[in-house]
Backbone as JSON, one array per atom type, in Angstrom:
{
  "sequence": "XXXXXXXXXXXXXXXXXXXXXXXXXXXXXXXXXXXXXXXXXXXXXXXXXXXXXXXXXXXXXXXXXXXXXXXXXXXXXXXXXXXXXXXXXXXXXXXXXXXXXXXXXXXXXXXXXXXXXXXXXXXXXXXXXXXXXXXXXXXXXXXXXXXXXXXXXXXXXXXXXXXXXXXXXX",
  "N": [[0.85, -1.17, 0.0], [0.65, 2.36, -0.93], [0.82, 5.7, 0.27], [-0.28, 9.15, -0.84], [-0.33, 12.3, 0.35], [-2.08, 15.27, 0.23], [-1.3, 18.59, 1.08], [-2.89, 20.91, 3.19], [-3.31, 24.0, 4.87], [-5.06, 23.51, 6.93], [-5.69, 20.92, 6.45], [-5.32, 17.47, 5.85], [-5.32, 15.4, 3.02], [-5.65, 12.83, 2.08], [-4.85, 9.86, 0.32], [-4.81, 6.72, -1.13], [-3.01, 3.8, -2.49], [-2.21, 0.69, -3.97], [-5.27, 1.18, -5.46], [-8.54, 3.54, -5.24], [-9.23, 4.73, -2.67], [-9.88, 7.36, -0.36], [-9.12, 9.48, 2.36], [-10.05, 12.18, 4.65], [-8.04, 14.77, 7.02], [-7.62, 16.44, 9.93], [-4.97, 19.09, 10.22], [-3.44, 19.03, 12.21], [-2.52, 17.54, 16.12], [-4.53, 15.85, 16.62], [-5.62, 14.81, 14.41], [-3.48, 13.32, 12.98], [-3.29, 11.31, 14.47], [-5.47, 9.89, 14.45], [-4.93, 9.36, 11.4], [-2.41, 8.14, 12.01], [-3.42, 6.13, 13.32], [-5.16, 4.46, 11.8], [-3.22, 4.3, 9.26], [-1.22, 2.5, 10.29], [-2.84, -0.24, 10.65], [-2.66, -0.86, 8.19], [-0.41, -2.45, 5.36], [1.7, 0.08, 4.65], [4.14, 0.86, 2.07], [5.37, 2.97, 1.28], [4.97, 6.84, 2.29], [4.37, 9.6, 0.55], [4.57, 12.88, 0.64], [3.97, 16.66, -0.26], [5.89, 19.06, 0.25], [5.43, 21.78, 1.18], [5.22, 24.57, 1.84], [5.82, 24.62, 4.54], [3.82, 23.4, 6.09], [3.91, 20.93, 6.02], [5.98, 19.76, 8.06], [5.1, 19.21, 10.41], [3.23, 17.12, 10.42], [4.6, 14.72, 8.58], [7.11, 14.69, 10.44], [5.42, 13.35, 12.71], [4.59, 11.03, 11.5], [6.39, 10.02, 10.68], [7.95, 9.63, 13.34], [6.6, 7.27, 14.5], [7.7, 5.33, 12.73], [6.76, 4.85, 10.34], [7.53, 5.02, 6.59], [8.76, 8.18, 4.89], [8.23, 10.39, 2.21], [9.44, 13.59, 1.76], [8.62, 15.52, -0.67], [9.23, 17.32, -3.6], [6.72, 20.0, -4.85], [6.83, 20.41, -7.88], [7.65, 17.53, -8.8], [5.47, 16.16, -7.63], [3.5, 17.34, -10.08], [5.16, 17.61, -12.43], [4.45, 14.46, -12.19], [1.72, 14.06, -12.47], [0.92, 15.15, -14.69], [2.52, 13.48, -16.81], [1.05, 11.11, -16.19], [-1.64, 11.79, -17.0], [-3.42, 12.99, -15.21], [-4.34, 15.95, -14.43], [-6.14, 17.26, -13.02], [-6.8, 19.73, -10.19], [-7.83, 18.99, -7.58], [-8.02, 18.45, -4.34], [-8.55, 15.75, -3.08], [-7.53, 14.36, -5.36], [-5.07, 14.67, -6.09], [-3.71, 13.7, -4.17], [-4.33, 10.94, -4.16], [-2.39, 10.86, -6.86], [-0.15, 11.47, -5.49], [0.45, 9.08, -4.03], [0.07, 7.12, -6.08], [2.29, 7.53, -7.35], [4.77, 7.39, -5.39], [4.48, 4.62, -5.31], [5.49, 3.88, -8.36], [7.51, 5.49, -8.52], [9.01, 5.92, -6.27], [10.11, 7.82, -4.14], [13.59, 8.79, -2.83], [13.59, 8.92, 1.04], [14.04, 10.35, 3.8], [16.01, 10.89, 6.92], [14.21, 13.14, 8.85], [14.84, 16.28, 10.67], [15.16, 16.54, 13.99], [12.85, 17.23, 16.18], [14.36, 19.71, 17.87], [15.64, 20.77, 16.07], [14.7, 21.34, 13.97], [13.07, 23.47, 15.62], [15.74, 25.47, 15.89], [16.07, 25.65, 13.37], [13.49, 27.28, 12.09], [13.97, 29.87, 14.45], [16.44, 30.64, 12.5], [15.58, 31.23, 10.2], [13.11, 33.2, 11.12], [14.52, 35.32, 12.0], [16.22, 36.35, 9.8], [13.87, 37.36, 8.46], [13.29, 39.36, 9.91], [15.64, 40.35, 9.57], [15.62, 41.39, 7.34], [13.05, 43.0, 7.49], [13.61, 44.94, 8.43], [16.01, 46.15, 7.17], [14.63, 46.94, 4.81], [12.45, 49.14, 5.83], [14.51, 50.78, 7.39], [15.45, 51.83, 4.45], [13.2, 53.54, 3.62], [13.72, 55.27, 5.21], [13.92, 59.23, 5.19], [13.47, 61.79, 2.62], [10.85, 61.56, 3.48], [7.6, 62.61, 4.84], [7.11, 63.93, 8.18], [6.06, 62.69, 10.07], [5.16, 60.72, 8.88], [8.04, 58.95, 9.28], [8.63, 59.24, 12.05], [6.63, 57.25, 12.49], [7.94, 54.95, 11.11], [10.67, 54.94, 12.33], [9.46, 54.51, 14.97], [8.64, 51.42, 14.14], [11.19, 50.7, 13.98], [12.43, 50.27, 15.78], [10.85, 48.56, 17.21], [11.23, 46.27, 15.38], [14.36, 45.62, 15.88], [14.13, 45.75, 18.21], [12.38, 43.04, 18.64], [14.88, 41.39, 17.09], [16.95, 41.24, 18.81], [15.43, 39.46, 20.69], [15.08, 37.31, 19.11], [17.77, 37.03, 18.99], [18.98, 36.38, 21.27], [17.66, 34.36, 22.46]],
  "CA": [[0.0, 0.0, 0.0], [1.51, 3.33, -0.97], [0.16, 6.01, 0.25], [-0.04, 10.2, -0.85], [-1.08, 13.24, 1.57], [-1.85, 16.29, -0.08], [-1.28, 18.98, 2.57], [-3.22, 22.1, 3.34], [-3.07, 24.6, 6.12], [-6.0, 22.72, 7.95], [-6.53, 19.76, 6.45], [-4.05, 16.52, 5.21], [-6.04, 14.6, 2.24], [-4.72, 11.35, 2.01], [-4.77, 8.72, -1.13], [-4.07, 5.23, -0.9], [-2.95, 3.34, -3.68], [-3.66, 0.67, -5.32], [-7.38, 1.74, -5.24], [-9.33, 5.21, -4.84], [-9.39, 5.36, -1.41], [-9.08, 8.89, 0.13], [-9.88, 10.14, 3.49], [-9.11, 13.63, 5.32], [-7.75, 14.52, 8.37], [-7.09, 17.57, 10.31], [-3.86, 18.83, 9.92], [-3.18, 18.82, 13.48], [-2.54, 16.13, 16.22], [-5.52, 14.99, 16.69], [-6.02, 14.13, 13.31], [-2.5, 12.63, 13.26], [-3.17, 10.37, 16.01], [-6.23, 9.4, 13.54], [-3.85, 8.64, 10.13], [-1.67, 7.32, 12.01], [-4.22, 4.61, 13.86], [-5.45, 4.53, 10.29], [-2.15, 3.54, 8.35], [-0.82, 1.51, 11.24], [-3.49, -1.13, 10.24], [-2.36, -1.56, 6.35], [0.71, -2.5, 5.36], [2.24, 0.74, 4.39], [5.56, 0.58, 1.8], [5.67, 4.54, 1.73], [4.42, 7.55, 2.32], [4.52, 10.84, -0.15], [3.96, 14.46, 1.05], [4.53, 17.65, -0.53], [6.65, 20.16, 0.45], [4.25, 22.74, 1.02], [5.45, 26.51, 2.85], [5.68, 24.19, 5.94], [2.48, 22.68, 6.89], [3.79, 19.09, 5.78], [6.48, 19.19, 8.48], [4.07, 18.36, 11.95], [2.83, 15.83, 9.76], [5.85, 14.16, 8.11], [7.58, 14.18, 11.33], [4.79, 12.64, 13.35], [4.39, 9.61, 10.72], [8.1, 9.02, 11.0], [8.27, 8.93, 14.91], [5.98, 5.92, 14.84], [8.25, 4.26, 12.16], [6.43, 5.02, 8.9], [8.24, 5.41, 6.11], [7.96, 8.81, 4.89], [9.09, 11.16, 1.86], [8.8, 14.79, 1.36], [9.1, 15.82, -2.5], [9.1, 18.91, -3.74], [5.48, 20.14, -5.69], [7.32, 20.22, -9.29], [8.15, 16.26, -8.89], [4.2, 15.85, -8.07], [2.94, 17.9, -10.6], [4.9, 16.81, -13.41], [4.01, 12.89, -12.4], [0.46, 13.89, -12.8], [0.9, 15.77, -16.48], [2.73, 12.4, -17.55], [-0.16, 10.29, -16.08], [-2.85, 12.63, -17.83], [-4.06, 13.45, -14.39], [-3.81, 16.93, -13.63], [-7.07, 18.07, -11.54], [-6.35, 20.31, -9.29], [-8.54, 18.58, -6.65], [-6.78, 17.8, -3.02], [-8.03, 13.93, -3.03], [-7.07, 13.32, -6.73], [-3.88, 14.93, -5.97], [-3.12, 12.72, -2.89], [-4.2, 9.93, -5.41], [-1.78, 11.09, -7.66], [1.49, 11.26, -4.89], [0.1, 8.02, -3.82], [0.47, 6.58, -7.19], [3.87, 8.12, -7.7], [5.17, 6.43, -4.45], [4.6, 2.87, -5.99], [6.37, 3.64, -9.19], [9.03, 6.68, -8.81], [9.92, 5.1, -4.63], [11.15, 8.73, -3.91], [14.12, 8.78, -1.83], [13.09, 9.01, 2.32], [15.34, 10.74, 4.44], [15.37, 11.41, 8.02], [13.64, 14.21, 9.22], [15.29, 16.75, 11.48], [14.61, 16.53, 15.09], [12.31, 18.68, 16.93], [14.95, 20.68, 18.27], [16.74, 21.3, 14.97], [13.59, 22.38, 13.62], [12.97, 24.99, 15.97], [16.82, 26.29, 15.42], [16.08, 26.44, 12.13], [12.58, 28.31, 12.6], [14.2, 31.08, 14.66], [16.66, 31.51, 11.87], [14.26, 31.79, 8.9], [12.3, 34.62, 11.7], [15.9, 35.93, 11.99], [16.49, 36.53, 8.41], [13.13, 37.68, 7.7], [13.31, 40.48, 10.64], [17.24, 41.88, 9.33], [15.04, 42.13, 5.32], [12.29, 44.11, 7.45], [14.77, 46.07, 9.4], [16.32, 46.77, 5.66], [13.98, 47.66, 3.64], [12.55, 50.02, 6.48], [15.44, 51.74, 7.03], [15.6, 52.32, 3.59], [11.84, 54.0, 3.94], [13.45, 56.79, 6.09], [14.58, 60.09, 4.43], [12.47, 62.7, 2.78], [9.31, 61.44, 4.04], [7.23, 63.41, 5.65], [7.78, 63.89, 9.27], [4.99, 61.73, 10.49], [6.19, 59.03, 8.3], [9.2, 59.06, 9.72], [7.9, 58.8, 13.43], [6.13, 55.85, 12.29], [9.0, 54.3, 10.5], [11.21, 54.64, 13.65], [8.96, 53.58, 15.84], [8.59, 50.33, 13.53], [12.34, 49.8, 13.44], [12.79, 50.02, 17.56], [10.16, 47.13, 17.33], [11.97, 45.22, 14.85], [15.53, 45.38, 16.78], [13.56, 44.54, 19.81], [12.8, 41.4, 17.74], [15.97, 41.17, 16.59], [17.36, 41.59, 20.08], [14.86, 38.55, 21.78], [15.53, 36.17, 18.58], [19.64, 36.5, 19.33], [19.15, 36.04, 23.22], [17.35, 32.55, 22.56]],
  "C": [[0.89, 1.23, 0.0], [0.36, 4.55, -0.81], [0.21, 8.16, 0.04], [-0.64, 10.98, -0.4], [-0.61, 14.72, 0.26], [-2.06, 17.58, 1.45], [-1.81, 20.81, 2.71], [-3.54, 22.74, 4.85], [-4.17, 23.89, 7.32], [-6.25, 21.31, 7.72], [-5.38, 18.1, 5.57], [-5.91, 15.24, 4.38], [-5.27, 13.8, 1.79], [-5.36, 10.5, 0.62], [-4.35, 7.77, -0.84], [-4.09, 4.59, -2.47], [-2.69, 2.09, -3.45], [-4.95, 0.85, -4.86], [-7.54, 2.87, -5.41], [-9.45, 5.44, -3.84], [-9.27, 6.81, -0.82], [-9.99, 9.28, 1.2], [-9.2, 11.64, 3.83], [-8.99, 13.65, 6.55], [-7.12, 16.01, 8.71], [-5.74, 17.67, 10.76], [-3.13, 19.37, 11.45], [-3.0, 17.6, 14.39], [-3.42, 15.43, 16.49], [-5.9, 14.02, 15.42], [-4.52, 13.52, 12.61], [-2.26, 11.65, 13.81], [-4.46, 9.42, 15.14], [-5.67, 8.58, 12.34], [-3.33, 7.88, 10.84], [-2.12, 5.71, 12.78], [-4.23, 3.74, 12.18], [-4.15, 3.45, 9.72], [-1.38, 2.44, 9.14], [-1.38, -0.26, 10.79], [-3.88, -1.84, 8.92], [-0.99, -1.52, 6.22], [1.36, -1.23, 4.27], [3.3, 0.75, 3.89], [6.28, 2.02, 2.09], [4.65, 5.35, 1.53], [4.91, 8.78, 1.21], [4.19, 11.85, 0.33], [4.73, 15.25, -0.08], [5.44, 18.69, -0.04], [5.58, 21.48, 0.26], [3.86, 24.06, 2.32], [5.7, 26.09, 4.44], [4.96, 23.65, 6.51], [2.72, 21.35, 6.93], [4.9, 18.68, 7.46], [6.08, 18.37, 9.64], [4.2, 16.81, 10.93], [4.09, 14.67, 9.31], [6.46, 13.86, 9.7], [7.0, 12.86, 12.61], [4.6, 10.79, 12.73], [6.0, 8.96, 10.95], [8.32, 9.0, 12.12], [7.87, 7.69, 15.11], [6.66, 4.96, 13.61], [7.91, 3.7, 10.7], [7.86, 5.39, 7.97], [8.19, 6.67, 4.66], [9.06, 9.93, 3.94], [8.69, 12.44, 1.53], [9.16, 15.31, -0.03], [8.3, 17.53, -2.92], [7.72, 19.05, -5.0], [5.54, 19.76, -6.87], [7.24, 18.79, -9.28], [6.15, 15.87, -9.34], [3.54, 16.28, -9.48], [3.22, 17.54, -11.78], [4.54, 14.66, -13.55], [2.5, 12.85, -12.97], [0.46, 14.49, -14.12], [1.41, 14.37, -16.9], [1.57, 11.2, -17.07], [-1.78, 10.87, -16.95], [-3.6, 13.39, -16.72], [-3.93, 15.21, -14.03], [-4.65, 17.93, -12.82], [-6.44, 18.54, -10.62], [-7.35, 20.65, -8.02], [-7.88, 17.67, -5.76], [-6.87, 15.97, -3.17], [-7.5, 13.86, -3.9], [-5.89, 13.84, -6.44], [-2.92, 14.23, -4.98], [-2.72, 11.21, -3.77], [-3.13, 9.28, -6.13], [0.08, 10.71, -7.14], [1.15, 9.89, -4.9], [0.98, 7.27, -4.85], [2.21, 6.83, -7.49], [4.77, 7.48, -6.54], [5.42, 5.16, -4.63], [5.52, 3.06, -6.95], [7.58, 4.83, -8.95], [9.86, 6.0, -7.31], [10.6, 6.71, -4.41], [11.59, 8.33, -2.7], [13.39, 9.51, -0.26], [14.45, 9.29, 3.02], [15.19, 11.04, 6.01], [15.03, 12.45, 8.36], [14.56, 15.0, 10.25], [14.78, 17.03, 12.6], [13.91, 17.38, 15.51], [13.3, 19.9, 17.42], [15.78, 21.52, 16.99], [15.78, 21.9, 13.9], [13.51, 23.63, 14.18], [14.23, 25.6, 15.62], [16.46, 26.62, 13.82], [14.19, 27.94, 11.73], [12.93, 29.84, 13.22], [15.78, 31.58, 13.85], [16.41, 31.69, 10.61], [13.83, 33.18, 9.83], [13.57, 35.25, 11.44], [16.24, 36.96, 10.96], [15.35, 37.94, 8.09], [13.07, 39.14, 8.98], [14.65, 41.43, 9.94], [16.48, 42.15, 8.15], [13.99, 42.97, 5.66], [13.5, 45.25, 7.93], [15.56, 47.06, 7.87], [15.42, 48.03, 4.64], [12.98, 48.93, 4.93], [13.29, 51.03, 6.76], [15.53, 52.73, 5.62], [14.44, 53.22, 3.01], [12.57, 55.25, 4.15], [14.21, 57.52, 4.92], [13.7, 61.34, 4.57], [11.27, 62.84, 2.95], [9.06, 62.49, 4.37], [7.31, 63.18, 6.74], [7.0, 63.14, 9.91], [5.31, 60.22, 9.9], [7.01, 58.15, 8.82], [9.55, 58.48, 11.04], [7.35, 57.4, 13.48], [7.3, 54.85, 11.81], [9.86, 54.06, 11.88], [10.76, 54.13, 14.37], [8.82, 52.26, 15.13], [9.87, 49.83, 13.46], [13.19, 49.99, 15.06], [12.11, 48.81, 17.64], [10.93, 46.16, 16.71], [13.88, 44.98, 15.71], [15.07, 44.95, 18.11], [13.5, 42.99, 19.72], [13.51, 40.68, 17.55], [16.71, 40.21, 18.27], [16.84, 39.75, 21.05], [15.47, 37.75, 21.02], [17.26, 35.62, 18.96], [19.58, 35.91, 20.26], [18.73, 34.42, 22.88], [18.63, 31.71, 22.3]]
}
């Protein structure tokens, strides 16, 4: 049984292959604790997820603590498997379907996941990053504004070094 999760900010739509099967599941742990009763009770060869802004990692990680075996592939991989299958609805089950299917014949490589803790390090330096490019392009705001502007702008870039300031300390 191979099976593909399409993954959206609330909701993980699953595919099982061979067959049509497809259930959903909230993309939280409750509904984690559900899949994973769920897939526990078929013999699972692999799993497929997307790569998708972040929402797949809860998920992905949780299936591989219990010993699933579990790969994350980047959207392009899905997307052209389903143009060479003819499939290319852009409907969450048929798209689960679709990893599903692609799991049996492509086998993408499965890698281990990075621990909870090496997640969060990397979490506060993605925020990191994305506070010095506000801090930037703010700065680069001030000048001949008007003087109210200006006020606002500063006060917006004492907040962001405050930011700055807590993310280093961690």
């Amino acid at each position: 049984m191979f099976v593909g999760i399409d993954i959206s900010k609330a909701k993980l739509y699953v595919g099982l292959w061979p067959g049509a099967e497809s259930l959903s599941v909230a993309n939280n742990q409750c509904g984690f604790a559900t899949l994973i009763k769920r897939l526990k009770r078929l013999s699972v060869s692999r799993i497929v997820l997307e790569a998708s802004g972040g929402y797949e990692v809860a998920a992905a990680g949780e299936l591989a603590a219990v010993g699933l075996s579990v790969a994350v592939v980047n959207p392009r991989q899905g997307r052209d498997f389903a143009r060479a299958t003819g499939r290319l609805a852009k409907i969450d089950t048929i798209d689960a379907q679709v990893l599903a299917h692609s799991a049996e014949l492509i086998q993408p490589q499965t890698r281990p996941l990075p621990h909870t803790q090496s997640r969060g390090l990397m979490a506060l330096v993605a925020r990191r990053r994305q506070v010095v490019e506000m801090l930037t392009a703010e700065s680069n705001r001030r000048g001949p504004a008007v003087e109210c502007v200006n006020r606002a702008i500063a006060a917006y870039l004492r907040w962001l070094c405050k930011q700055l300031a807590e993310l280093e300390f961690r």
